[in-house]
C-alpha positions as CSV (number, residue, x, y, z in Angstrom):
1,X,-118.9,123.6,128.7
2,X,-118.2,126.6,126.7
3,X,-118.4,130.0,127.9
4,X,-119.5,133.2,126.3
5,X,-116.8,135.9,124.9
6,X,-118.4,138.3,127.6
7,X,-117.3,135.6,130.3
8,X,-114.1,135.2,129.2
9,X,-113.0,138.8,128.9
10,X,-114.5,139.7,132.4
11,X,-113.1,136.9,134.1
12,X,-109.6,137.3,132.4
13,X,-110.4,140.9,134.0
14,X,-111.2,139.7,137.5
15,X,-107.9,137.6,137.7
16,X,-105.7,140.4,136.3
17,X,-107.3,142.6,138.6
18,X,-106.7,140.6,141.6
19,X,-103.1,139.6,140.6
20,X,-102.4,143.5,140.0
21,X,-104.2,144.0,144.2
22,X,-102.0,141.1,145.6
23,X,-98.8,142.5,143.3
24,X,-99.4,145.8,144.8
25,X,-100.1,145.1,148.2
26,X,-97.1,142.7,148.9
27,X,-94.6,145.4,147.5
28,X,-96.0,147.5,150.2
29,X,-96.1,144.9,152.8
30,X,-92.6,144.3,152.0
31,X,-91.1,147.6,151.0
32,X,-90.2,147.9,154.9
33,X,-88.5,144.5,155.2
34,X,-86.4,145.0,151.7
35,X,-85.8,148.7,153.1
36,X,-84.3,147.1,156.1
37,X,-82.1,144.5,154.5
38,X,-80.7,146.7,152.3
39,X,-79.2,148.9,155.3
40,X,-77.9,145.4,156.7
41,X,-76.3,144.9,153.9
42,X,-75.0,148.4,153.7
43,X,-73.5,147.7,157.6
44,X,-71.9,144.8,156.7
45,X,-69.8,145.6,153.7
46,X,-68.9,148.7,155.8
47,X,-67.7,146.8,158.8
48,X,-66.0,144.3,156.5
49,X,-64.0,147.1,154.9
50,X,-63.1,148.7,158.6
51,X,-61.7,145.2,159.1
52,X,-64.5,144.8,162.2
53,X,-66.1,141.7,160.6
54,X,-64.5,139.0,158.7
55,X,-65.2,138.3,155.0
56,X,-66.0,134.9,155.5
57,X,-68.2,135.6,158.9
58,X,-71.5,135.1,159.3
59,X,-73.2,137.4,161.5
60,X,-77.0,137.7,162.9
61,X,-78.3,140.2,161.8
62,X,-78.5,141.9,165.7
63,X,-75.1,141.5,166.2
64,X,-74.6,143.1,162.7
65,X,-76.2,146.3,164.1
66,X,-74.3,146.2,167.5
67,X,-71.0,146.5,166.4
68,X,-72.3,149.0,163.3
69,X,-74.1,151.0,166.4
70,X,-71.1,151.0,168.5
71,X,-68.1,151.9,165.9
72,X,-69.4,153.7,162.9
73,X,-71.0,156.8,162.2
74,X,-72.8,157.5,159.3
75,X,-72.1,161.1,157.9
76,X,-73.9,163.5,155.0
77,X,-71.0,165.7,153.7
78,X,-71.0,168.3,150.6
79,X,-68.9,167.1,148.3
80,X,-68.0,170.0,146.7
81,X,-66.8,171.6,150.1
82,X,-66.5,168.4,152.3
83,X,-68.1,170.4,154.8
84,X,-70.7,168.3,157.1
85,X,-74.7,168.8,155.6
86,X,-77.4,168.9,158.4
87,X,-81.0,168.0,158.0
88,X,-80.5,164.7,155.8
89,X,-80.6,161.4,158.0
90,X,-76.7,159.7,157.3
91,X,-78.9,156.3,158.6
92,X,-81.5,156.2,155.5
93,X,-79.4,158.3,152.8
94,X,-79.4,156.6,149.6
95,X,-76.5,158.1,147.6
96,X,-77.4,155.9,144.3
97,X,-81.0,157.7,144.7
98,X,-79.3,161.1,144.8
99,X,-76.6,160.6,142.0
100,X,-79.8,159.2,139.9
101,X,-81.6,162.3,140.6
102,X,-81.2,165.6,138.9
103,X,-82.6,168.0,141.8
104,X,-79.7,165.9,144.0
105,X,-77.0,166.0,141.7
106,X,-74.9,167.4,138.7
107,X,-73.6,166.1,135.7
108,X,-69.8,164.6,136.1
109,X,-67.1,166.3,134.0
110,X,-65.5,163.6,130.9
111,X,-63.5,161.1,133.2
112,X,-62.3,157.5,132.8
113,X,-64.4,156.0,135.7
114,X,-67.3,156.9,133.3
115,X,-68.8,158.3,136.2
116,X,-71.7,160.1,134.4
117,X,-73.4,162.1,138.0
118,X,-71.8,163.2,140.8
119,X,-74.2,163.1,143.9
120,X,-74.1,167.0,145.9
121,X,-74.1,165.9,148.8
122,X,-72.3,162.2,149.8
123,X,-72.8,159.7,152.8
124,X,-69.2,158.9,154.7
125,X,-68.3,156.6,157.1
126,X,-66.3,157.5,160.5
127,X,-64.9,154.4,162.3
128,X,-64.5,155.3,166.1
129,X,-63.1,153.0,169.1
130,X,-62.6,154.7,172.2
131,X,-63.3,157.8,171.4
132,X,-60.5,157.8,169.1
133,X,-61.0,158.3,165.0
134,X,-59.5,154.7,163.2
135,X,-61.0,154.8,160.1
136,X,-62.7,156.9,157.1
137,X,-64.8,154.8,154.8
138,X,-66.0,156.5,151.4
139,X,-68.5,155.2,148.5
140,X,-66.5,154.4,145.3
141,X,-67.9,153.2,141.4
142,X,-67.2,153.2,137.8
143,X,-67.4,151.6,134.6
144,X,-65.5,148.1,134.6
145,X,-65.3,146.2,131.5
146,X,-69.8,144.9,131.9
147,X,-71.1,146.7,134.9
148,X,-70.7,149.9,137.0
149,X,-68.8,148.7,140.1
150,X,-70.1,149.7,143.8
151,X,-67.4,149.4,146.8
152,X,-66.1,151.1,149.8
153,X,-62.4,152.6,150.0
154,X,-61.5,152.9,154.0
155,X,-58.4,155.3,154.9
156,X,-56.1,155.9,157.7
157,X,-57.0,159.1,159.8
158,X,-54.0,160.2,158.1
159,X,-56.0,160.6,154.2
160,X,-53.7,158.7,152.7
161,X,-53.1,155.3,153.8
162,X,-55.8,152.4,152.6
163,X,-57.4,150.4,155.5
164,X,-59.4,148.1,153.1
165,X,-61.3,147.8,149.8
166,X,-64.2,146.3,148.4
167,X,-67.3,145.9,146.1
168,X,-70.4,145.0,146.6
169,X,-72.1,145.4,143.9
170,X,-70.8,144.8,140.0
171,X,-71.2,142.2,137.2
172,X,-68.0,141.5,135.9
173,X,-67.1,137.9,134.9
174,X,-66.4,135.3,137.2
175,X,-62.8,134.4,137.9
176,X,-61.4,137.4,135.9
177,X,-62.7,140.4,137.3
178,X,-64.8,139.2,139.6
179,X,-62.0,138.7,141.3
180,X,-62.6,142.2,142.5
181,X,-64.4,139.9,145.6
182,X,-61.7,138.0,146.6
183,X,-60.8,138.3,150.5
184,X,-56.7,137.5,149.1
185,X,-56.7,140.2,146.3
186,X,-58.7,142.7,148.8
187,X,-55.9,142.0,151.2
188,X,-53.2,143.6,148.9
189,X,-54.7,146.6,149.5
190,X,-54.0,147.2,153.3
191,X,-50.8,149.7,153.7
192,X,-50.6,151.0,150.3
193,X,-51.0,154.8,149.8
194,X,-53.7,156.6,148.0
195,X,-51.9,160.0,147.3
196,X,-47.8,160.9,146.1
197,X,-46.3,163.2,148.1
198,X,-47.7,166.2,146.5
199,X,-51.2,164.8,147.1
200,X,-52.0,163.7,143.9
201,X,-54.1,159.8,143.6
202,X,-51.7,157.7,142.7
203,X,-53.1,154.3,143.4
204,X,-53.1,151.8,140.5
205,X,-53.9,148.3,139.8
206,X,-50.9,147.2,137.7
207,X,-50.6,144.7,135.2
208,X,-48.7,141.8,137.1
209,X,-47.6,141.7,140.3
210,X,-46.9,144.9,142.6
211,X,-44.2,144.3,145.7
212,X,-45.3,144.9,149.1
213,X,-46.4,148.1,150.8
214,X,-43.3,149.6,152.0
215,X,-41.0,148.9,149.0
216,X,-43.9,149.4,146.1
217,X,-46.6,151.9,147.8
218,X,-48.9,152.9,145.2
219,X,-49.5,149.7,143.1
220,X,-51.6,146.2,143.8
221,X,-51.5,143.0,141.9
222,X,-53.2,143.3,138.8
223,X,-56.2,140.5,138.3
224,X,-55.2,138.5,135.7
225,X,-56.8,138.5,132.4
226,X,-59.1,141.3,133.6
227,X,-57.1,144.4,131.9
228,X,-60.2,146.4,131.7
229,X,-61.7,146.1,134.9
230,X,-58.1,146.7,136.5
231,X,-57.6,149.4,134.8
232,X,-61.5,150.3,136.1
233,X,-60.4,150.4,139.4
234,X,-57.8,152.6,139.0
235,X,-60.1,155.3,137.1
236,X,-63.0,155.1,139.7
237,X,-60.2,155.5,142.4
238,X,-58.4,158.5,140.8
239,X,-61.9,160.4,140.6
240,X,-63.6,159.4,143.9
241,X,-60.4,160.7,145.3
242,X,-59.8,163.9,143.3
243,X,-61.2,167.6,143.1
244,X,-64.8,166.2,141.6
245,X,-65.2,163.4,144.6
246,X,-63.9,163.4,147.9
247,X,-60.6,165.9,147.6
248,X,-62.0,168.7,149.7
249,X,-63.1,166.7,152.2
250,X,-60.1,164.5,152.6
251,X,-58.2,168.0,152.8
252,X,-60.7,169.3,155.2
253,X,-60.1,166.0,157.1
254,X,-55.9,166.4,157.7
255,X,-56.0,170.3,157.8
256,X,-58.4,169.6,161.0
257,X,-56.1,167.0,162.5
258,X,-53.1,168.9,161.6
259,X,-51.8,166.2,159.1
């Protein structure tokens, strides 16, 4: 049976329409659910980093918040002063929204992470056990050779030495530098230090094969036949750690403890 033109545009309309309604609605219905998995995902990589949950652990997503709940507190700082910002909530703070936005943010000075915003005000991460301060965890990305990497740097109450690193979020190739993900190259990290004695960055992913901590402080492995996103790592670390990232806080940080 054929239908009329009339038919067939208004019932093309009827099931666009309705498609557009159910579209629409389930992004709302959802919204809260992807909003909530997104902060679980945020808890783990940061409890990961602090060394409080294993790579390779699988975790409910109860147990995730517990130990998030009991050991780590979310911070809002101003970056330019690293002085503590009050009003924002540290809990729902989406520092990729605010480095996106204009009215949050301001244009980044030329700089090899290819960083192009800096956020003006930046979430931190405070590891505490027992009262006692273990562990500083700060946002980090820049340019690697295909995607912007997204990770977490965690220092020693000291400012200087590097608790753990890690991405969560890039699109490099697999088995070069993706290897950015791999628990054995993310344990080279632990011990090394992030500054030179005049408190300058000075860590680096070299090209081979760094020694260990206490003989070769300032150097990891490089990953191998990933030049470019080595040498990515080493820009986005050198800027999230200097005067246009998280300098002034980190100073703020050892002239309070007297370090």
């Amino acid at each position: 049976m054929q239908h009329s033109a009339r038919y067939v545009v208004m019932f093309a309309a009827a099931v666009c329409g309705f498609c557009s309604i159910f579209v629409a609605s389930s992004a709302v219905l959802l919204k809260e659910r992807q909003e909530a998995n997104k902060a679980l995902d945020v808890q783990k990589k940061v409890l990961t980093v602090a060394g409080l949950m294993g790579d390779k652990e699988r975790l409910a997503a109860d147990e995730v918040r517990r130990r998030f709940e009991k050991n780590v507190t979310p911070k809002i700082i101003e970056l330019a002063t690293g002085n503590p910002v009050e009003g924002i909530d540290a809990a729902t703070f989406d520092q990729k929204e605010a480095s996106a936005d204009p009215k949050t943010s301001r244009a980044a000075p030329p700089n090899a992470a290819k960083v192009p915003r800096i956020p003006i005000n930046a979430q931190i991460f405070e590891v505490i056990e027992d009262g006692v301060l273990r562990s500083v965890i700060l946002p980090i990305e820049g340019k690697g050779l295909w995607s912007t990497l997204y990770g977490f740097l965690a220092l020693d109450p000291d400012g200087r030495t590097i608790n753990g690193i890690t991405f969560y979020q890039h699109g490099e190739t697999p088995g070069l530098g993706g290897e950015v993900d791999n628990p054995r190259w993310k344990a080279l990290w632990t011990g090394r230090l992030a500054f030179d004695e005049n408190w300058q960055p000075a860590i680096a992913v070299t090209k081979g094969s760094a020694g260990p901590p206490e003989e070769d402080p300032h150097r990891v492995d490089g990953l191998s036949g990933a030049t470019i996103t080595s040498r990515g790592v080493t820009y986005l670390l050198a800027f999230w750690l200097g005067p246009d990232g998280f300098e002034p806080y980190l100073k703020k940080m050892r002239s309070e403890r007297g370090t």
